[in-house]
MDTraj code that builds the backbone (N, CA, C; nanometers):
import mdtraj as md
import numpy as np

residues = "UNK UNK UNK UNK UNK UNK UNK UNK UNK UNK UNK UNK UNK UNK UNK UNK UNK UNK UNK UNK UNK UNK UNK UNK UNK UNK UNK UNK UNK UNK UNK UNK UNK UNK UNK UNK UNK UNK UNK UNK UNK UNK UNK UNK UNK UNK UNK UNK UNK UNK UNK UNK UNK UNK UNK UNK UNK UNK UNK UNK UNK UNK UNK UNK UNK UNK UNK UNK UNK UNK UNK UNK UNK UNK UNK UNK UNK UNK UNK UNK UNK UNK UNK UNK UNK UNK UNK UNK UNK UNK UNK UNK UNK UNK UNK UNK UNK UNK UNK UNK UNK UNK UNK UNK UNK UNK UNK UNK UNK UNK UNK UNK UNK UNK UNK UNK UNK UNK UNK UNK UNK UNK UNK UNK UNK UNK UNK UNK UNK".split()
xyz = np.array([
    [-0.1914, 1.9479, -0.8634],
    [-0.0846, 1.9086, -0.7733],
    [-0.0657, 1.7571, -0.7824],
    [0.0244, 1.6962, -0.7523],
    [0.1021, 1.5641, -0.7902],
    [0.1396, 1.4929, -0.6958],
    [0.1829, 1.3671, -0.6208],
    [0.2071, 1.3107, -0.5401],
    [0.3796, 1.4035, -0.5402],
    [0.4387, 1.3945, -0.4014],
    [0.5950, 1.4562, -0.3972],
    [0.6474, 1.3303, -0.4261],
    [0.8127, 1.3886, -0.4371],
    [0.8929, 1.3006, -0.4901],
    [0.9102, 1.2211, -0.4066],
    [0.9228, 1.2867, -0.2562],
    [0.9588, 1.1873, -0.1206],
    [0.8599, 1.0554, -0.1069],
    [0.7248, 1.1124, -0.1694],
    [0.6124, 0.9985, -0.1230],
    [0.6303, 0.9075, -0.2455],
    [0.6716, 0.9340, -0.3744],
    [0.6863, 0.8125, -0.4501],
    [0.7871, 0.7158, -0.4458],
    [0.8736, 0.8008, -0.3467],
    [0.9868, 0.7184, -0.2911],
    [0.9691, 0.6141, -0.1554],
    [0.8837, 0.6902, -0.0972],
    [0.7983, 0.6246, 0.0106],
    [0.7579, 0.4650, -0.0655],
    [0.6475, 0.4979, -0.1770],
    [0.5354, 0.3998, -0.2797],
    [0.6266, 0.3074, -0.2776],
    [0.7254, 0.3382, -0.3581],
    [0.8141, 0.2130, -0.3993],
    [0.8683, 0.1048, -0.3001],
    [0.8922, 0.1869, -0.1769],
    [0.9330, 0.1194, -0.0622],
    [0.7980, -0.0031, -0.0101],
    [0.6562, 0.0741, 0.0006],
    [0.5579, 0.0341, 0.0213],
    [0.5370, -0.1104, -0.0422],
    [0.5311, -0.0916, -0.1954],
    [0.5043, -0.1704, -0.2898],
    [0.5898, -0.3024, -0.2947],
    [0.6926, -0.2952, -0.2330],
    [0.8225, -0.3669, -0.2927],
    [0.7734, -0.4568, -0.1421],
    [0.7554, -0.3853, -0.0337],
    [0.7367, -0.4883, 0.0865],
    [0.6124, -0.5803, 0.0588],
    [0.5422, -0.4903, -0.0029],
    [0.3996, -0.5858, 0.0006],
    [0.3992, -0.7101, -0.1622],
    [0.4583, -0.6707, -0.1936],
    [0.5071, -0.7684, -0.3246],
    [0.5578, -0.9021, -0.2243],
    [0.6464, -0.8808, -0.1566],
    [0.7686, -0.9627, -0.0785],
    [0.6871, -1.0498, -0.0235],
    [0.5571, -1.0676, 0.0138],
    [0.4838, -1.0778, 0.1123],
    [0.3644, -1.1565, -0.0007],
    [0.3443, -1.1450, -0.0785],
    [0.2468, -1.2274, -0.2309],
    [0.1214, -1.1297, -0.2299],
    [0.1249, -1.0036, -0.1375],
    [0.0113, -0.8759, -0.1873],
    [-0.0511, -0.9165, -0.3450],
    [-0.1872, -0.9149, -0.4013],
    [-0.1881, -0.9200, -0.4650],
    [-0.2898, -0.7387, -0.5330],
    [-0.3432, -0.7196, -0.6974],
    [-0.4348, -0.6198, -0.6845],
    [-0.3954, -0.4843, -0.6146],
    [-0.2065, -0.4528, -0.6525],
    [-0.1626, -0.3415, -0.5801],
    [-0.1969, -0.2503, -0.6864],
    [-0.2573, -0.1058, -0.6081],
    [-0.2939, -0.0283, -0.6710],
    [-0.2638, 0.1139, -0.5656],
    [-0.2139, 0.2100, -0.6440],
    [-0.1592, 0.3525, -0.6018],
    [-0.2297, 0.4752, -0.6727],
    [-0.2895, 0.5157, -0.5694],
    [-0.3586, 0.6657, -0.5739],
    [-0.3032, 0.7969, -0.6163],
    [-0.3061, 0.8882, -0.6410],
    [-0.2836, 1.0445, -0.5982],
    [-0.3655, 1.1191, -0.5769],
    [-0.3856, 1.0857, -0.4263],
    [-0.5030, 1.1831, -0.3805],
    [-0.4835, 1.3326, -0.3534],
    [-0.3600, 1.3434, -0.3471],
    [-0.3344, 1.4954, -0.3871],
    [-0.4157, 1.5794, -0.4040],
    [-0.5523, 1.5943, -0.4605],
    [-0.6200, 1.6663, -0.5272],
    [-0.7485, 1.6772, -0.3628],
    [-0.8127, 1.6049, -0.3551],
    [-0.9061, 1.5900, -0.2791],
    [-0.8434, 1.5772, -0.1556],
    [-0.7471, 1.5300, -0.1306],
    [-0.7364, 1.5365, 0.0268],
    [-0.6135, 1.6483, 0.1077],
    [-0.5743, 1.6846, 0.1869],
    [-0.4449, 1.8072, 0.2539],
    [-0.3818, 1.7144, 0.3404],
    [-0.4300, 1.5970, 0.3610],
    [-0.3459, 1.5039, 0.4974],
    [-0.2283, 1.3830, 0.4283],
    [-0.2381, 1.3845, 0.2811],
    [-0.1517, 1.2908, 0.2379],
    [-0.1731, 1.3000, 0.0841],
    [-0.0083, 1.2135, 0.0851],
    [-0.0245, 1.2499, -0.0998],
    [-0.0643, 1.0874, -0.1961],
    [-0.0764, 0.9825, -0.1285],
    [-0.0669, 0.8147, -0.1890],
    [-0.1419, 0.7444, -0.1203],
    [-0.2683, 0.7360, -0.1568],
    [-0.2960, 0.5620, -0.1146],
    [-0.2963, 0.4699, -0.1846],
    [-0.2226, 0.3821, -0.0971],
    [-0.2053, 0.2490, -0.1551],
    [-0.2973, 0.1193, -0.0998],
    [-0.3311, 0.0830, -0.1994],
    [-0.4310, -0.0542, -0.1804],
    [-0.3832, -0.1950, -0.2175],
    [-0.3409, -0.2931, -0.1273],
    [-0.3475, -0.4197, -0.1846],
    [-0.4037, -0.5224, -0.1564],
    [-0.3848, -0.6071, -0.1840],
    [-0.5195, -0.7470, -0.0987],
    [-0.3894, -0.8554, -0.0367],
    [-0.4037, -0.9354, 0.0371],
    [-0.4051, -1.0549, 0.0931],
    [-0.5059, -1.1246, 0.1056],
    [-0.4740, -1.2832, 0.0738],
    [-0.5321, -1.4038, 0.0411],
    [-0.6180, -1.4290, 0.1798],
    [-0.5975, -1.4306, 0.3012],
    [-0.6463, -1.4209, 0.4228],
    [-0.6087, -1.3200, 0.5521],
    [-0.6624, -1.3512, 0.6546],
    [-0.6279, -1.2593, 0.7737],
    [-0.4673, -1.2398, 0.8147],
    [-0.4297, -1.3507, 0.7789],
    [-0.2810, -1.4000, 0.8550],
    [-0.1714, -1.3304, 0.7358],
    [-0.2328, -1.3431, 0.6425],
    [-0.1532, -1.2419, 0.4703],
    [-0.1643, -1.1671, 0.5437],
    [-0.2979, -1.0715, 0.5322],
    [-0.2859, -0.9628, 0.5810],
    [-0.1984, -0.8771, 0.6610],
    [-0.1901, -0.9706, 0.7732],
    [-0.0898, -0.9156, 0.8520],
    [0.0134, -0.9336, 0.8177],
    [0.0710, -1.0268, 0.7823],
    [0.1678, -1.0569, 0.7545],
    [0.2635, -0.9029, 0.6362],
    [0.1971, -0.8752, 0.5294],
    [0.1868, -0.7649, 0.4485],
    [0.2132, -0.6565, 0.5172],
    [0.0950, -0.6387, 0.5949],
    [0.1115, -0.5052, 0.7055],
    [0.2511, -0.4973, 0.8065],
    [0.2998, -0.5815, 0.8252],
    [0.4258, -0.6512, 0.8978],
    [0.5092, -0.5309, 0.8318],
    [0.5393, -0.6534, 0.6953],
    [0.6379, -0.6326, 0.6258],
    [0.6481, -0.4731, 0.5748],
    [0.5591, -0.4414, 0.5332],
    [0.5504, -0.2674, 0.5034],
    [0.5972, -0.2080, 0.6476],
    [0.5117, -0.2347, 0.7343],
    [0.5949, -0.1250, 0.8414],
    [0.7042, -0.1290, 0.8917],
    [0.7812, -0.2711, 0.8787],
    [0.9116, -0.3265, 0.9049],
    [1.0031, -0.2227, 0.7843],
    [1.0110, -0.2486, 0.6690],
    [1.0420, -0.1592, 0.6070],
    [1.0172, -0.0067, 0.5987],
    [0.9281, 0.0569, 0.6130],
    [0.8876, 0.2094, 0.6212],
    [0.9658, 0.2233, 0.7060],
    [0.9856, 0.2004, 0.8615],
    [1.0616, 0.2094, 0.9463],
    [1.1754, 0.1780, 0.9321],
    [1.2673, 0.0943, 0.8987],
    [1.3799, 0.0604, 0.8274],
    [1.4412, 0.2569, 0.7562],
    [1.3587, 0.2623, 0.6676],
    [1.3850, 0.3852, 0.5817],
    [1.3597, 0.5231, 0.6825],
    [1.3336, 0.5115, 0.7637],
    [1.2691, 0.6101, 0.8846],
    [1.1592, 0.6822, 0.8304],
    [1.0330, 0.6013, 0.8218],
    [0.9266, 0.6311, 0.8356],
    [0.8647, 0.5685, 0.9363],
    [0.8200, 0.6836, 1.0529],
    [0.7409, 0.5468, 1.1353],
    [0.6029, 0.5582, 1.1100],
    [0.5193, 0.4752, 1.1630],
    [0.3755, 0.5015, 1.1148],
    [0.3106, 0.5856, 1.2352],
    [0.2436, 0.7083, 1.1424],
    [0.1623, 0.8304, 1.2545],
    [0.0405, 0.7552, 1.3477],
    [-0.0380, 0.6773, 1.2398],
    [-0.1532, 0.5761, 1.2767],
    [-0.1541, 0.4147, 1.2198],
    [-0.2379, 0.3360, 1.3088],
    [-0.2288, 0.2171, 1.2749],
    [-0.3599, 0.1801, 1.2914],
    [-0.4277, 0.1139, 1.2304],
    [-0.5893, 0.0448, 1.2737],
    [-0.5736, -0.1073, 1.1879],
    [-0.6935, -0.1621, 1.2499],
    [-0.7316, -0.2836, 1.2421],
    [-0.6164, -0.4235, 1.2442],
    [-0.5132, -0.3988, 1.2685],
    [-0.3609, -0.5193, 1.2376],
    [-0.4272, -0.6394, 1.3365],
    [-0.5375, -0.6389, 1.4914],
    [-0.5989, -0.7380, 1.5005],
    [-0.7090, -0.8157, 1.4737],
    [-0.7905, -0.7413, 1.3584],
    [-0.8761, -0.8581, 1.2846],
    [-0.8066, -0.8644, 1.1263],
    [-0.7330, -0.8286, 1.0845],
    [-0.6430, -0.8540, 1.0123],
    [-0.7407, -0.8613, 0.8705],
    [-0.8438, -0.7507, 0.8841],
    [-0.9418, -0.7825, 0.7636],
    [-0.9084, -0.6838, 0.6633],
    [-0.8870, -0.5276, 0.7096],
    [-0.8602, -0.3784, 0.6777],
    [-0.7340, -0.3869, 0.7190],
    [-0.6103, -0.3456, 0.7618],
    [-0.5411, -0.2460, 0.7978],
    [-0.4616, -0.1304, 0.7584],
    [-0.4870, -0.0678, 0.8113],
    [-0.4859, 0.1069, 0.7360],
    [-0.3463, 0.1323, 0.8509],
    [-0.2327, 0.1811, 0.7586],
    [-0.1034, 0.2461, 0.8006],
    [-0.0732, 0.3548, 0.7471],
    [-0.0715, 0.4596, 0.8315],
    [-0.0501, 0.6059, 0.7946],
    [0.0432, 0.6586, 0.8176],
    [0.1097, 0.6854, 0.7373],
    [0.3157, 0.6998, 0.7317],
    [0.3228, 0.8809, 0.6721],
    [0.1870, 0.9506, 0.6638],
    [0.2205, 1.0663, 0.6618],
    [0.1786, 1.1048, 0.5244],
    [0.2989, 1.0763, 0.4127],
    [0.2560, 1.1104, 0.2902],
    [0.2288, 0.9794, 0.2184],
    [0.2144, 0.8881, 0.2546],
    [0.1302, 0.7546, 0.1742],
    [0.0468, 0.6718, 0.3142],
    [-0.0914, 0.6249, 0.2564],
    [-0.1561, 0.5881, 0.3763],
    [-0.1714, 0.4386, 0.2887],
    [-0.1219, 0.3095, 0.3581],
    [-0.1012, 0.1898, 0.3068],
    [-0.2770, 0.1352, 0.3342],
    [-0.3615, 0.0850, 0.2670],
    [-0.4626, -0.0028, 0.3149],
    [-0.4594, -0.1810, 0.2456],
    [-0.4342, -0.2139, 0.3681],
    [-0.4214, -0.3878, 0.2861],
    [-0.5472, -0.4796, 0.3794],
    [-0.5954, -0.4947, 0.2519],
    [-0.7473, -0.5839, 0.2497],
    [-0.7784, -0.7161, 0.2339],
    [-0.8066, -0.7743, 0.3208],
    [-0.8694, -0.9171, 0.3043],
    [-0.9609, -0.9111, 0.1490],
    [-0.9823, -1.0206, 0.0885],
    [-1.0122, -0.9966, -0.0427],
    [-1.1756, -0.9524, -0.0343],
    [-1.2459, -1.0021, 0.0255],
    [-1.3888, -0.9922, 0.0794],
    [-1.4717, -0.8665, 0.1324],
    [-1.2868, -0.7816, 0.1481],
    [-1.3633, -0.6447, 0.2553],
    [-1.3125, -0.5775, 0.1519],
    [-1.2216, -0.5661, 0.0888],
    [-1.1207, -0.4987, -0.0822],
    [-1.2328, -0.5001, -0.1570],
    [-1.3293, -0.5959, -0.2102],
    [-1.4423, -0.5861, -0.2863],
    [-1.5477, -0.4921, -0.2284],
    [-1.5760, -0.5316, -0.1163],
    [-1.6617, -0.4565, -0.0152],
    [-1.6866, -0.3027, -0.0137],
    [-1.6085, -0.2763, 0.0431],
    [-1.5363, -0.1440, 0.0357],
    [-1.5004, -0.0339, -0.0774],
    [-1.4405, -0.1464, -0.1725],
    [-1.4255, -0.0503, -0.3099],
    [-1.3941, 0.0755, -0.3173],
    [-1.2876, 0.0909, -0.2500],
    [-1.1775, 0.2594, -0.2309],
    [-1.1498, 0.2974, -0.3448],
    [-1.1251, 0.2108, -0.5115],
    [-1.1241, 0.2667, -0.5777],
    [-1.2024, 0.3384, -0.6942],
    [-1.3589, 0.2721, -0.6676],
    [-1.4759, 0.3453, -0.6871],
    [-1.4385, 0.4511, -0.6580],
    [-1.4770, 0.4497, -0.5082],
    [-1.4759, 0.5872, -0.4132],
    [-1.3766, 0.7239, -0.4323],
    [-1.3108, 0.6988, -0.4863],
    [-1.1488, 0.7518, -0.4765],
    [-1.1391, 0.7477, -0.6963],
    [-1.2059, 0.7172, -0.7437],
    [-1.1871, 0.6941, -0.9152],
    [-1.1421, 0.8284, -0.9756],
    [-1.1964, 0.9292, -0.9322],
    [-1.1468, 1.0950, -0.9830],
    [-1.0007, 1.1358, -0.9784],
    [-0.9147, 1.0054, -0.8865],
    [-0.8052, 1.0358, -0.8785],
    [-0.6722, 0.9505, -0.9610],
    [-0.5829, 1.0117, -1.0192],
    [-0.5068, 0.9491, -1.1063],
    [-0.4274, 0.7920, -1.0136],
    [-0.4461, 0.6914, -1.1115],
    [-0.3854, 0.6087, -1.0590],
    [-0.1601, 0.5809, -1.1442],
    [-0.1266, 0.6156, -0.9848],
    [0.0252, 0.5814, -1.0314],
    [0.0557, 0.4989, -1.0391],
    [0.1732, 0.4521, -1.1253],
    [0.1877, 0.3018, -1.1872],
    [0.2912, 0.2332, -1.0635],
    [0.2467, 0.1387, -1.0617],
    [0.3223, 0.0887, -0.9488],
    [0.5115, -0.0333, -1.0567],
    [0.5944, 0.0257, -1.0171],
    [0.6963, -0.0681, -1.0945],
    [0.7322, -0.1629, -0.9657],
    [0.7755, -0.2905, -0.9867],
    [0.8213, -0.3941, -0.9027],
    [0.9406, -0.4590, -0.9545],
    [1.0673, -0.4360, -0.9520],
    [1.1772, -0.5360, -0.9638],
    [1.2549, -0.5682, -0.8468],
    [1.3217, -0.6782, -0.8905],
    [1.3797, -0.7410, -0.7981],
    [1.3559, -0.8684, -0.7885],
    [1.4222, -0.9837, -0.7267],
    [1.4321, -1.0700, -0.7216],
    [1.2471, -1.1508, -0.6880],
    [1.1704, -1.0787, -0.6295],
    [1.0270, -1.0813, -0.6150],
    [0.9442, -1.0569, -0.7182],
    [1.0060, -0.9968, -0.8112],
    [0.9255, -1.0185, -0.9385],
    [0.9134, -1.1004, -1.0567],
    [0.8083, -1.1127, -1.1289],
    [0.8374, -1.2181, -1.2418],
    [0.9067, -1.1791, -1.2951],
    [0.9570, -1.0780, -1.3626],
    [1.0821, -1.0503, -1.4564],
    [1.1421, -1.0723, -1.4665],
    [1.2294, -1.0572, -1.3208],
    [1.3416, -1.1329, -1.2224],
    [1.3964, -1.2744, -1.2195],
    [1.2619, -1.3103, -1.2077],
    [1.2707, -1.4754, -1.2379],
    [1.3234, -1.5370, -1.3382],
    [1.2194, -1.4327, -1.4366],
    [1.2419, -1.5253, -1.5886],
    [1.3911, -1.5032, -1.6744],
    [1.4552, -1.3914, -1.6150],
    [1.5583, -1.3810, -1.6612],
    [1.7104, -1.4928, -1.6073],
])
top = md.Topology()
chain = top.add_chain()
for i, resn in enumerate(residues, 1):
    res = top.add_residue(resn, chain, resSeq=i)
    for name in ("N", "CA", "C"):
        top.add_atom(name, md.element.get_by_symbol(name[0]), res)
traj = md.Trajectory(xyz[None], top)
């Protein structure tokens, strides 16, 4: 089984906010296989606490925008973890210290990683053209 089409449509939305925001180390799951509560996690880092949030901001500002609201929310006040659960993609954006720490994609390695694309004016491509 495969991430749905809705949730890679979700990803992109995800990805594109946390790009906007200088996310760095974005990386997309399909947990599909191992888990029944969702089809994408997404992992990215921020440079500090205040990134962090800031990231987490911007993703849920957007998810919601698209009418996704988030089912769950944790940690957005120590701004080290925060985990946003939008249903079929669960966003985790990591302080760089707890991203190493933690290592979700150890944990999580059995599962195919989807390629994350980024255009737009936020990307280098963008730029250089």
């Amino acid at each position: 089984m495969t991430a749905s089409p809705r949730a890679n449509e979700l990803l992109s939305i995800v990805a594109h906010a946390a790009d906007a925001k200088q996310a760095t180390d974005m990386v997309a799951l399909d947990v599909t296989g191992p888990t029944p509560y969702t089809d994408i996690f997404f992992l990215a880092t921020g440079r500090n606490e205040r990134n962090v949030q800031s990231i987490a901001s911007e993703i849920e500002e957007k998810m919601i925008e698209a009418g996704s609201k988030p089912l769950r929310r944790e940690g957005r006040a120590e701004g080290r973890w925060i985990l946003l659960d939008f249903g079929h993609v669960v966003a985790h954006i990591f302080h760089e210290e707890d991203r190493l720490y933690y290592s979700l994609e150890r944990l999580w390695s059995d599962c195919p990683v989807i390629p994350i694309e980024i255009t737009g004016p936020t990307s280098p491509e963008a730029e250089s053209v």
